[in-house]
C-alpha positions as CSV (number, residue, x, y, z in Angstrom):
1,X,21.3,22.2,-17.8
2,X,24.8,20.8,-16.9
3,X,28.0,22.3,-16.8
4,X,31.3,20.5,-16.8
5,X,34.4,23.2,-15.1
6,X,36.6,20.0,-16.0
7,X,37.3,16.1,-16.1
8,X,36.6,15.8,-12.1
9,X,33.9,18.8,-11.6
10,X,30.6,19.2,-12.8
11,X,27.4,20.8,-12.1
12,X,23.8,20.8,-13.3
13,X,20.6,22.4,-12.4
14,X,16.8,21.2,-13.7
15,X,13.2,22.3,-13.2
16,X,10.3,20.4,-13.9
17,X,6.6,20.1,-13.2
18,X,4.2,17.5,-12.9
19,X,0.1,18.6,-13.5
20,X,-2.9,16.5,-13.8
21,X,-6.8,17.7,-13.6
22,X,-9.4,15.3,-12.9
23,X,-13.3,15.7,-13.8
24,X,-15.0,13.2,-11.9
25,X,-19.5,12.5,-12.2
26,X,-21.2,10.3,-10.1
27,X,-24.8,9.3,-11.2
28,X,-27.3,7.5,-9.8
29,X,-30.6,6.8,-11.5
30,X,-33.9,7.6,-11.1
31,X,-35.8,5.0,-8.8
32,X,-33.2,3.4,-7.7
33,X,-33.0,1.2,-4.6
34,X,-31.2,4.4,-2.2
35,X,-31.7,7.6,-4.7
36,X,-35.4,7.1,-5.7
37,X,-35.7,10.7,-7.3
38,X,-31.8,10.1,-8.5
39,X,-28.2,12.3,-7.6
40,X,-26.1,13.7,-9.5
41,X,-22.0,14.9,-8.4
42,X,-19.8,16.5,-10.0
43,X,-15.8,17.0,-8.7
44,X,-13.1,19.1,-9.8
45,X,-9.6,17.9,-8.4
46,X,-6.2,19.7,-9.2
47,X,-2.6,18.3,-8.8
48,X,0.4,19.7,-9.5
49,X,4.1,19.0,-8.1
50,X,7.0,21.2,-8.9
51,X,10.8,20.5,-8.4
52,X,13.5,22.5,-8.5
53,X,17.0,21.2,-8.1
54,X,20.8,21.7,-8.7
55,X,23.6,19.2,-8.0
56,X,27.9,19.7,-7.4
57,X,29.4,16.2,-8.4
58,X,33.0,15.9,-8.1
59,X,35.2,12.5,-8.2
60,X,39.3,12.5,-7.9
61,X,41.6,9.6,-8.6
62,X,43.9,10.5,-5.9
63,X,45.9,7.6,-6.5
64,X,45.7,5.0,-9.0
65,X,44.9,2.7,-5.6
66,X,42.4,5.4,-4.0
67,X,39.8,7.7,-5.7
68,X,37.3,10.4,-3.8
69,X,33.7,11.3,-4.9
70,X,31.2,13.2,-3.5
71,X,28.5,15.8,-4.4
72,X,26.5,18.5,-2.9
73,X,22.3,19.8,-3.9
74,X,19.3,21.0,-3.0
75,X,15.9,20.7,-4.2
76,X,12.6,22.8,-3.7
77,X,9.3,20.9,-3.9
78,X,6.2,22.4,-4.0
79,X,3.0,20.4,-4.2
80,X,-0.5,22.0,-4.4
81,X,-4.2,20.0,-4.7
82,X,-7.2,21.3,-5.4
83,X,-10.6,19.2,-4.9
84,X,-14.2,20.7,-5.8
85,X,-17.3,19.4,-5.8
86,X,-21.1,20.1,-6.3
87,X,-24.0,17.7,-5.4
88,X,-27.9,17.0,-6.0
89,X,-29.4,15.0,-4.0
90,X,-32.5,14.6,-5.9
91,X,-33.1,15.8,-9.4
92,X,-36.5,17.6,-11.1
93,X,-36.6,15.7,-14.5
94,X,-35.5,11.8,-14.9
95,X,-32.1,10.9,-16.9
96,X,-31.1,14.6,-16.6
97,X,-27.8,14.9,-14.7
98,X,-26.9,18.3,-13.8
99,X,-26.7,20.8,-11.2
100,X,-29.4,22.7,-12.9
101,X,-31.6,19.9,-12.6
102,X,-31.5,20.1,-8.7
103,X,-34.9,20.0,-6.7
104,X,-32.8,21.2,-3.6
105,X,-29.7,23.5,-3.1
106,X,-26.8,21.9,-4.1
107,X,-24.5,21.0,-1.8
108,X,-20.9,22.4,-2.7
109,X,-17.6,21.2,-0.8
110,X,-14.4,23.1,-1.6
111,X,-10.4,21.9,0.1
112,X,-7.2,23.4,-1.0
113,X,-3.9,22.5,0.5
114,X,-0.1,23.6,-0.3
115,X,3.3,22.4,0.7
116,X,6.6,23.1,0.4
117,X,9.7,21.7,1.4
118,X,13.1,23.1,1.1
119,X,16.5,20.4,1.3
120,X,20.1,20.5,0.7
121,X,21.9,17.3,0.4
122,X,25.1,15.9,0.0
123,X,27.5,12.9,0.1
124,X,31.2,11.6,0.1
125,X,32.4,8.3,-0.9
126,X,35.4,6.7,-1.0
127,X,36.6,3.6,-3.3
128,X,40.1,1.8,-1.9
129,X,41.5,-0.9,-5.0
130,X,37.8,-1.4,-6.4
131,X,37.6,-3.6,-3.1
132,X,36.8,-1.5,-0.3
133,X,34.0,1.4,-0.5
134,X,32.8,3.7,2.0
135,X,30.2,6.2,1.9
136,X,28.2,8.9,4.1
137,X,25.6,11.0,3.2
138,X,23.4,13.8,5.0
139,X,20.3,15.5,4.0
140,X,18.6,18.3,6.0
141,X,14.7,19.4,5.0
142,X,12.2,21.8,6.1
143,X,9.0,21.8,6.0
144,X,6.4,23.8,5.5
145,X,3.6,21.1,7.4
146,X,6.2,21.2,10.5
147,X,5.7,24.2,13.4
148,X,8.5,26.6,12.7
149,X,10.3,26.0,15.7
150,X,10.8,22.4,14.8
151,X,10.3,22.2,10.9
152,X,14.3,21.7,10.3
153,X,15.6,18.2,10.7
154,X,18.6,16.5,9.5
155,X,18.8,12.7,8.9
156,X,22.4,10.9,7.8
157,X,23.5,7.4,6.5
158,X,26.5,5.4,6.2
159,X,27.3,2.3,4.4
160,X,30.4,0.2,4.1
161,X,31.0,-2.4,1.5
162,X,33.8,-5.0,0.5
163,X,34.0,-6.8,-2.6
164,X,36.3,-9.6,-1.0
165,X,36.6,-11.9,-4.3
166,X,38.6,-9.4,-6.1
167,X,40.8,-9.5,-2.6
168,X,41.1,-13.1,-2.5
169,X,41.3,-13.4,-6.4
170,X,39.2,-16.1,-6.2
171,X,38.0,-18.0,-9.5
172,X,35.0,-16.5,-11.5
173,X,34.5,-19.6,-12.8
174,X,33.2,-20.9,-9.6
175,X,33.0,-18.2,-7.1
176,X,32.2,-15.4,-9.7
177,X,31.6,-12.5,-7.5
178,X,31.4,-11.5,-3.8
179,X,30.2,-8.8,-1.7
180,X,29.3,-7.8,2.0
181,X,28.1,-4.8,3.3
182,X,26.8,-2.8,5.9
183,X,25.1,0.5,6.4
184,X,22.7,2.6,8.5
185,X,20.4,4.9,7.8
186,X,18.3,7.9,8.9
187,X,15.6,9.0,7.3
188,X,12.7,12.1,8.7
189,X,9.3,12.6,7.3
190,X,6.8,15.2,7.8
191,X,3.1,15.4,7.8
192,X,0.5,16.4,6.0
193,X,-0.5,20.1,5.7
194,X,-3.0,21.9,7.9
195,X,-2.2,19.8,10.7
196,X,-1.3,22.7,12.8
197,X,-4.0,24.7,13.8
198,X,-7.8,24.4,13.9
199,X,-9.5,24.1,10.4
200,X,-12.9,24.9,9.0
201,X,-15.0,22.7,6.3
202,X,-17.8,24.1,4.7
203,X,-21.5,22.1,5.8
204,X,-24.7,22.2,3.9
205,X,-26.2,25.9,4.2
206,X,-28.3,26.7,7.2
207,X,-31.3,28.2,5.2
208,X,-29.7,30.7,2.8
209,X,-26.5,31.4,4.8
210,X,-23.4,29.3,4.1
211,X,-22.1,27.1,7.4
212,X,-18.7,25.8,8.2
213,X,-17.6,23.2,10.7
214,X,-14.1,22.3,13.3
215,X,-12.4,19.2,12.4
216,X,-13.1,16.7,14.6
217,X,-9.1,16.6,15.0
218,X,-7.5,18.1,17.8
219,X,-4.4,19.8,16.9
220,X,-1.1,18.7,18.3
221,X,1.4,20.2,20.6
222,X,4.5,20.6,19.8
223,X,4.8,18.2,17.0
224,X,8.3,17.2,15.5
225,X,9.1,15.5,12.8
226,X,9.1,11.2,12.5
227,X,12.7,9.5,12.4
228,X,13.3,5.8,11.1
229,X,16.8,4.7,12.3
230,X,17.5,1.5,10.1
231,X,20.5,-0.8,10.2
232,X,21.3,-3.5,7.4
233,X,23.2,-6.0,6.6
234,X,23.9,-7.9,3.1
235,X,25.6,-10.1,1.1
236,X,25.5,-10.9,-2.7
237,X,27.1,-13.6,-4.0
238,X,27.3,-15.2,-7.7
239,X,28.5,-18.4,-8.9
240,X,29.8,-20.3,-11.9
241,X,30.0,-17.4,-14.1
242,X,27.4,-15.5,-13.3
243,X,24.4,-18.3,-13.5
244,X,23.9,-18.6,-9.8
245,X,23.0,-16.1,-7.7
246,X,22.1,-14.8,-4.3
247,X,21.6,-11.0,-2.9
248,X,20.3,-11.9,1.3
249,X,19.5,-9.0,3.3
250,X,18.9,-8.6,6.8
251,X,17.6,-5.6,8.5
252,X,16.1,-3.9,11.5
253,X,14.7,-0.5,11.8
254,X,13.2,2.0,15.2
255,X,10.5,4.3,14.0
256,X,10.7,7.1,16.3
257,X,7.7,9.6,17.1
258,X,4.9,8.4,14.4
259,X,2.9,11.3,13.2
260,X,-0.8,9.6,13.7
261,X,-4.0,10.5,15.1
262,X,-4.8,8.6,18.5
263,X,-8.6,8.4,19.3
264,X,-9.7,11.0,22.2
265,X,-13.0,10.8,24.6
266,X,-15.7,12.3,22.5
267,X,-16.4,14.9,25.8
268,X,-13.3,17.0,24.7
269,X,-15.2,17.9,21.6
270,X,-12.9,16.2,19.1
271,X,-12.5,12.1,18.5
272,X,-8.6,12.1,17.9
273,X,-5.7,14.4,18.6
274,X,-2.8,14.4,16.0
275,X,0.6,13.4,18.2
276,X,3.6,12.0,17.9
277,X,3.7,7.9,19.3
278,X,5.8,6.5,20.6
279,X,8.4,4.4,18.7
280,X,7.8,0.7,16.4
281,X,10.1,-1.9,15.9
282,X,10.6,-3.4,12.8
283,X,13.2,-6.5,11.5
284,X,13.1,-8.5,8.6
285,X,15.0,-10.4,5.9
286,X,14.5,-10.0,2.3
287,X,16.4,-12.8,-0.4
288,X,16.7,-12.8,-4.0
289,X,17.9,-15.7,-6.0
290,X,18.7,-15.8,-9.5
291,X,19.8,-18.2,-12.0
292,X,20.3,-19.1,-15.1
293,X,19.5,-23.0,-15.8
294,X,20.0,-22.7,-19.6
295,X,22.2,-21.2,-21.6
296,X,23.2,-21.6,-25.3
297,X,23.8,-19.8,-28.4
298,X,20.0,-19.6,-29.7
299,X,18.2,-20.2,-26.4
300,X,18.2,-19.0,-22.4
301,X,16.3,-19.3,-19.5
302,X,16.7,-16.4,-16.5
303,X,14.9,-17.0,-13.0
304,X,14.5,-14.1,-10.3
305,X,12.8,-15.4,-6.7
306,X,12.5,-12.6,-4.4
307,X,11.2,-13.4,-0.9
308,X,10.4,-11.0,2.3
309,X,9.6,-11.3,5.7
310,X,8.8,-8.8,8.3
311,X,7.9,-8.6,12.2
312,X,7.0,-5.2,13.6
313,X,6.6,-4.7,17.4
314,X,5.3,-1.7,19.2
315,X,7.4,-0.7,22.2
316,X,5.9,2.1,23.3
317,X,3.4,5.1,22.6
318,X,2.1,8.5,23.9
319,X,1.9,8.7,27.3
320,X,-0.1,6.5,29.5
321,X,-1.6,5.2,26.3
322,X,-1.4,1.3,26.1
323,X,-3.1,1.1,22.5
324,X,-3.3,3.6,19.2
325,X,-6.5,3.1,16.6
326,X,-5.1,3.0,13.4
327,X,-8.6,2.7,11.7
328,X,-12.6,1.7,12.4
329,X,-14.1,-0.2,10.0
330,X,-17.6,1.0,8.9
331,X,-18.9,-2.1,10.9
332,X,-16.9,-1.4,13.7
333,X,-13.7,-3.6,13.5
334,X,-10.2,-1.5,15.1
335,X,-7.4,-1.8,13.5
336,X,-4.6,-0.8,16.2
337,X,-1.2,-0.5,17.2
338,X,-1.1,-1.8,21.0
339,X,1.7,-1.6,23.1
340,X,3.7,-5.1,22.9
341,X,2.0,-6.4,20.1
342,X,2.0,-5.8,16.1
343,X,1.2,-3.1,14.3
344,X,-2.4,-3.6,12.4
345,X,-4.0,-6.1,15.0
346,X,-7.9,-6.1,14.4
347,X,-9.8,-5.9,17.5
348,X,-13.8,-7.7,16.9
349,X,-16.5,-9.5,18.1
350,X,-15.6,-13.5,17.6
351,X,-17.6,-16.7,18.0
352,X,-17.4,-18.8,21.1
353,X,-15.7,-22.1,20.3
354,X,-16.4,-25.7,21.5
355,X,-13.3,-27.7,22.2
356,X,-14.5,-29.8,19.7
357,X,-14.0,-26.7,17.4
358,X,-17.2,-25.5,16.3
359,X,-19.1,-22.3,17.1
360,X,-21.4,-22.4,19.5
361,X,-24.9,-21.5,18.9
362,X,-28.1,-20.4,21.7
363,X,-30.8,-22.8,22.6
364,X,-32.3,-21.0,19.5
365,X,-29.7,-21.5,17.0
366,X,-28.4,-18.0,17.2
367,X,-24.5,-17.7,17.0
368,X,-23.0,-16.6,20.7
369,X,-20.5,-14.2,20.3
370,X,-17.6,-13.3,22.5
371,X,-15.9,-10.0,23.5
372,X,-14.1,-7.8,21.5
373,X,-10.8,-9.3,21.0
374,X,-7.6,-9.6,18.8
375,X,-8.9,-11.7,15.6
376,X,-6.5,-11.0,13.0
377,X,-3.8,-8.8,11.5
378,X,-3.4,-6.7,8.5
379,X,0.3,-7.2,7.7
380,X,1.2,-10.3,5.5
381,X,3.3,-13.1,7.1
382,X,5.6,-13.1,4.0
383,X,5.6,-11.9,0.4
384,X,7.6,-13.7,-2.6
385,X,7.3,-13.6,-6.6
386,X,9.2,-15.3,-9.5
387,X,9.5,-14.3,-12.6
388,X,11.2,-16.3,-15.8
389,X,12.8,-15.0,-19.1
390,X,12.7,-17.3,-21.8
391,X,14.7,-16.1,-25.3
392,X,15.1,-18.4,-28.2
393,X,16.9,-15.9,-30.9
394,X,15.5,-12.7,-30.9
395,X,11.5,-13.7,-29.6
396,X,11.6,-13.1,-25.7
397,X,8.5,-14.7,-23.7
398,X,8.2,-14.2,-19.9
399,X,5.9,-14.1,-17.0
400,X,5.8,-13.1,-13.4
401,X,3.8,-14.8,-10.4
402,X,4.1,-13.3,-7.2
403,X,2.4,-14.2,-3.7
404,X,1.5,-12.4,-0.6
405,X,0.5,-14.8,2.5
406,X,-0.9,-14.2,5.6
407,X,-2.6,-11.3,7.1
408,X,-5.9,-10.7,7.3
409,X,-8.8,-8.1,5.6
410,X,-12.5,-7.3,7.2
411,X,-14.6,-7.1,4.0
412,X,-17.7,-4.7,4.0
413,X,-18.9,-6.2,0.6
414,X,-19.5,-9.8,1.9
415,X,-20.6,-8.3,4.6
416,X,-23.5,-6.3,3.1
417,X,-24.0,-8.5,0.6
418,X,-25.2,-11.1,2.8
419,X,-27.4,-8.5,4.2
420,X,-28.8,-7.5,1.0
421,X,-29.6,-11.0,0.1
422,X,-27.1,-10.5,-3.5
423,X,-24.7,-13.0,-1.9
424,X,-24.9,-16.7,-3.5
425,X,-25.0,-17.9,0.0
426,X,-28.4,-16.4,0.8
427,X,-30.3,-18.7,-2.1
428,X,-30.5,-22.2,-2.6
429,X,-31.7,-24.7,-0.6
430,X,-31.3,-25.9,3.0
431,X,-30.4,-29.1,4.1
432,X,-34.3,-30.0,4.4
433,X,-34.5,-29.3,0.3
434,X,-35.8,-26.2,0.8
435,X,-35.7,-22.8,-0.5
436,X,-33.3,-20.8,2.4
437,X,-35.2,-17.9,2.0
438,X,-39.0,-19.3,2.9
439,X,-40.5,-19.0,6.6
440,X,-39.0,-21.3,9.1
441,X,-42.6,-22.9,9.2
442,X,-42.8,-23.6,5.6
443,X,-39.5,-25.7,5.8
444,X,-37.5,-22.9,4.6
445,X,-34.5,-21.3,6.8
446,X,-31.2,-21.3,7.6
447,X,-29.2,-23.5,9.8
448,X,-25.8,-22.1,11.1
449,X,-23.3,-24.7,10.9
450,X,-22.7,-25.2,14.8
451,X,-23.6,-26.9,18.0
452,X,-24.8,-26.4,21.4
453,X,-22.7,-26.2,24.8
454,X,-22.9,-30.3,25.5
455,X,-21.5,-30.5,21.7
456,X,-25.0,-31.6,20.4
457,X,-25.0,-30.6,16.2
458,X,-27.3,-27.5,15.9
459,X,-30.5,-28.3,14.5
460,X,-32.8,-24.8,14.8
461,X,-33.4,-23.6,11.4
462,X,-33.7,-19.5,12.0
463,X,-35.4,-17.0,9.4
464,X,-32.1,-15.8,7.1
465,X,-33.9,-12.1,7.4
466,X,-33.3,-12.1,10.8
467,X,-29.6,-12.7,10.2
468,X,-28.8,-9.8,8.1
469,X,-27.2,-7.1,9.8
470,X,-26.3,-8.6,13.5
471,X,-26.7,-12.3,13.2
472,X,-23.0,-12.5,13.3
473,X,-19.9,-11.5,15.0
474,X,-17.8,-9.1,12.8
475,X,-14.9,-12.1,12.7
476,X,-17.4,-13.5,10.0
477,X,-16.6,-10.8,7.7
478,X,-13.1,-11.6,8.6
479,X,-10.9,-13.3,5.6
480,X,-7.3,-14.3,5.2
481,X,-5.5,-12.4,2.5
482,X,-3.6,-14.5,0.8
483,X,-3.2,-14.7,-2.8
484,X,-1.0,-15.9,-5.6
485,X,-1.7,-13.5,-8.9
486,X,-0.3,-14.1,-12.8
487,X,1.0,-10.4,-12.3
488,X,2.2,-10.1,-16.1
489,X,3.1,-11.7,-19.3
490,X,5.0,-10.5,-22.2
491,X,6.2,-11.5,-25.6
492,X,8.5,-9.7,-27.5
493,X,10.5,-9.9,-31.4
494,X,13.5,-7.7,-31.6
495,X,13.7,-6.7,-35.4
496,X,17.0,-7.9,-37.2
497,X,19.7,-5.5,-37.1
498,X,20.1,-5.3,-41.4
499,X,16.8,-4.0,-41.4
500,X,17.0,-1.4,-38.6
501,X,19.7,-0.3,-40.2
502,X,18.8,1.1,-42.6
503,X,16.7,3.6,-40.6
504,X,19.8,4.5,-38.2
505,X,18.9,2.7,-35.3
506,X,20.6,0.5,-33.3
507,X,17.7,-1.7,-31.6
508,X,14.0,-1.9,-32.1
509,X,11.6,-4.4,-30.2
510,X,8.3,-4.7,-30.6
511,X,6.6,-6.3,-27.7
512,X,2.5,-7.2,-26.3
513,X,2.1,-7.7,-22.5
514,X,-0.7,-8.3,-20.7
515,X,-0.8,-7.0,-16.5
516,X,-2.9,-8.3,-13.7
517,X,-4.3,-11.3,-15.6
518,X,-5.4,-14.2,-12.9
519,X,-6.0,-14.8,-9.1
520,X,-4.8,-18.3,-9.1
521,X,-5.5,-18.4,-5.5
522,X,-7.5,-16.6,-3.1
523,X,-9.1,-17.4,0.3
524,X,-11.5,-14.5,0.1
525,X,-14.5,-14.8,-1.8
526,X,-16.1,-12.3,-4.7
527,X,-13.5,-10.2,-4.2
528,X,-9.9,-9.2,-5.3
529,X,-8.0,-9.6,-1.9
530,X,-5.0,-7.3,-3.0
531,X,-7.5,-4.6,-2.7
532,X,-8.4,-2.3,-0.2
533,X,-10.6,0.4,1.0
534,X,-12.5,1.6,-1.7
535,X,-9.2,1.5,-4.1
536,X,-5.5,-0.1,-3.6
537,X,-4.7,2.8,-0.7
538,X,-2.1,1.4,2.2
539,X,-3.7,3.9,4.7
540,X,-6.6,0.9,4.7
541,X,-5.0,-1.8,4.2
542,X,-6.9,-4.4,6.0
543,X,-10.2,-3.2,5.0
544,X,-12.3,-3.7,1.8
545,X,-15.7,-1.4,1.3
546,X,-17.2,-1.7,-2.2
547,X,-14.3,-2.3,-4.2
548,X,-14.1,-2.3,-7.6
549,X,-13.3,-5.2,-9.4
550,X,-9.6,-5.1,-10.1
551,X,-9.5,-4.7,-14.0
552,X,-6.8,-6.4,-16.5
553,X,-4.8,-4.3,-18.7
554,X,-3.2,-5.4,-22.4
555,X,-0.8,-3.3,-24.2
556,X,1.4,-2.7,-27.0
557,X,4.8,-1.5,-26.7
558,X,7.2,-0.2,-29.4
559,X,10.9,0.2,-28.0
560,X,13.6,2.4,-30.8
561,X,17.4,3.2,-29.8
562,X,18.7,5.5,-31.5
């Protein structure tokens, strides 16, 4: 609803929802390799989001050289899930999935979690001869997931900007348009709910009585909300009428009192404690460049290059603590945040170099392994993408490649796939011409492509079953991340205006496009490197379990204006 008091006053108000529910079964078949009498689950999950908000916008021509805006809201957000689940660990009658078919109690699991958060917001800007612009704004939430004592926090910004070719006058024909500005920036988060206070999840039953369990997570003291404090600077610039141009930022942010969950001595009863750490440095530069090389009556050509860079540093943390685990691989890899280093260094096993720089292997062949070290990083070293727009009359053809190098990725799959014998590296033949699988004595085995301490080449062949679980130090499983994708292609036909027409509209384009098409380059084998976990979830980047493959989508896409 909006309502307009006159031509510098105006208010509206909206309420809207957003719901989903999700029926998820997992199978697994009778005589299988791990579920020999077969499993069955079956999930429940509930989301639902709902805002509420209303926003006061005024703006003022105070003079014809000086005009005011500002505006004043609030919002209410309240977000619910819902996740529940039943599961069979072994079923009665083959090819029959369903709790019913259970030979034992099924196992049910039930979570539920609610939060709200209440803000008012506002901001005042101010706009001197279209050249100069200044604006602050200030938002104050509060949070439900916060202790009530500290779930109020306030977090402002102000930016400053000067358009300096309309104050010079200078000649769009050459120096089209230019701008400089400058702003920082507060912004608070919160945490997730239930982080207060003990909690309870239900356990399988202790004979016919139902059983619940702590979280393993101590609860914090005293916890207050995070604070980013960033501070940017940029420039746009375009040239020669608009065909040329450049937008650079560069920018460095404090994050102040991290909400995370920093691993505890096991004799306290818990593994990690929920604090607030310490505070991360971050800095960067971001650039985007576009042009336009052709330009004619029938025909164009657009490019956009955008190009980022970031360096984080952690200053300091909680305490006495020199180092914060972010995650632990399933194999054992840390992923941590250590005092004076970046944020996402991987801690592992590695092999032990010669100077001549190959591994080094035992008197037996076996790879030597060194202490648990820094091996890596899960942050990229730079991202960048480029996409072109080609339109000869009204049929439009682009496509978009974009590239993220550096940084690093532990990858359970290879890992257990080499274990399981389903990797291609496990078959074949060794360099004898034999299978790599048979006994060492029948000429089979494998030989590890290193050498001894003197430098001699490593010629003991070792029996690949022996390898499979420990043979290597985790740094084997550990890949670069790099990869350059064809993220997305697109053709399009806008329909001529005489026969649209007739219909009363004022545009129609009908358009295919095809997402996620190619890895054109990839260090890591058999799997997508972009993703991570189990799905594409940042809170493990760095860390690939059984992923599924990353799937290409096609669509159709019908665009009317009315």
């Amino acid at each position: 609803v909006t309502y307009k008091f006159n031509d510098w006053l105006s208010m509206f108000g909206r309420i809207g929802t957003d719901y989903s529910n999700q029926n998820v079964e997992m199978i697994r078949a009778y005589y299988g390799l791990n579920a020999k009498e077969g499993s069955y689950q079956v999930e429940n999950v509930y989301r639902q989001e709902t805002n509420a908000d209303f926003l006061v916008t005024a703006r003022k021509a105070i003079s014809e050289n000086l005009t005011v805006s500002g505006n004043f809201g609030g919002n209410i957000m309240n977000k619910k899930f819902a996740s529940q689940a039943s599961n069979v660990g072994r079923l009665v009658v083959p090819d029959v999935y369903a709790i019913a078919n259970a030979k034992d109690p099924a196992t049910t699991t039930y979570y539920t979690s609610e939060k709200e958060i209440h803000s008012l917001y506002g901001s005042v800007s101010v706009d001197f001869r279209r050249q100069l612009y200044l604006e602050a704004t200030g938002r104050n939430d509060w949070s439900s997931t916060l202790p009530t004592d500290n779930n109020s926090y306030f977090y402002p910004s102000a930016t400053a900007s000067w358009i300096f070719s309309e104050t010079f006058k200078l000649n769009p024909a050459l120096f089209s348009f230019g701008k400089i500005r400058y702003g920082i920036a507060n912004v608070g988060n919160d945490t997730d709910p239930y982080m207060l206070s003990m909690s309870y999840a239900a356990s399988p039953p202790y004979q016919s009585y139902p059983s619940f369990r702590p979280s393993s997570t101590l609860p914090p003291q005293n916890l207050v909300n995070e604070l980013i404090t960033s501070n940017e600077l940029g420039f746009d610039l375009r040239f020669f009428s608009n065909r040329l141009g450049l937008d650079l930022t560069l920018y460095k942010s404090a994050a102040k009192n991290q909400i995370m969950n920093a691993v505890i001595s096991n004799t306290s009863g818990f593994s990690a404690q929920t604090i607030n750490a310490g505070r991360i440095n971050n800095k960067g530069i971001e650039i985007v460049l576009t042009g336009t090389p052709v330009q004619t009556t029938d025909f164009s050509w657009d490019i956009t290059w955008n190009w980022s860079k970031n360096k984080s540093e952690i200053v300091e943390l909680y305490g006495d603590i020199k180092s914060i685990t972010i995650f632990t691989t399933y194999s054992g890899v840390d992923v941590v945040a250590p005092i004076g280093g970046a944020y996402g260094t991987m801690m592992a096993t590695d092999f032990v170099y010669h100077e001549n720089g190959k591994p080094m292997v035992d008197e037996n062949g076996v790879p030597l392994r060194s202490d648990v070290k820094a091996v890596g990083n899960i942050m990229p070293d730079w991202m960048s993408g480029i996409n072109n727009n080609f339109r000869y009359k009204s049929v439009g053809f682009s496509f978009l490649i974009d590239a993220k190098m550096g940084g690093d990725i532990f990858s359970q799959t290879n890992s257990d796939g080499f274990a399981t014998g389903v990797l291609k590296s496990t078959t074949g033949n060794n360099p004898k011409g034999n299978p790599v699988r048979d006994l060492v004595e029948n000429g089979g085995g494998y030989l590890f492509d290193g050498g001894l301490e003197d430098g001699t080449k490593n010629d003991k062949y070792l029996y690949i079953d022996d390898l499979r679980w420990t043979g290597f130090p985790t740094s084997q499983w550990i890949y670069d991340a790099s990869y350059v994708k064809l993220r997305e292609v697109a053709l399009s036909y806008t329909l001529p205006k005489k026969l649209i027409s007739k219909i009363h509209l004022t545009n129609a384009e009908l358009s295919v496009y095809g997402r996620n098409l190619a890895i054109l380059y990839s260090n890591l084998p058999n799997v997508d490197p972009e993703v991570s976990g189990r799905d594409a979830s940042l809170a493990q980047q760095g860390y690939e379990f059984g992923s599924n493959p990353s799937a290409r989508s096609t669509g159709f896409r019908v665009k009317l204006t009315f």
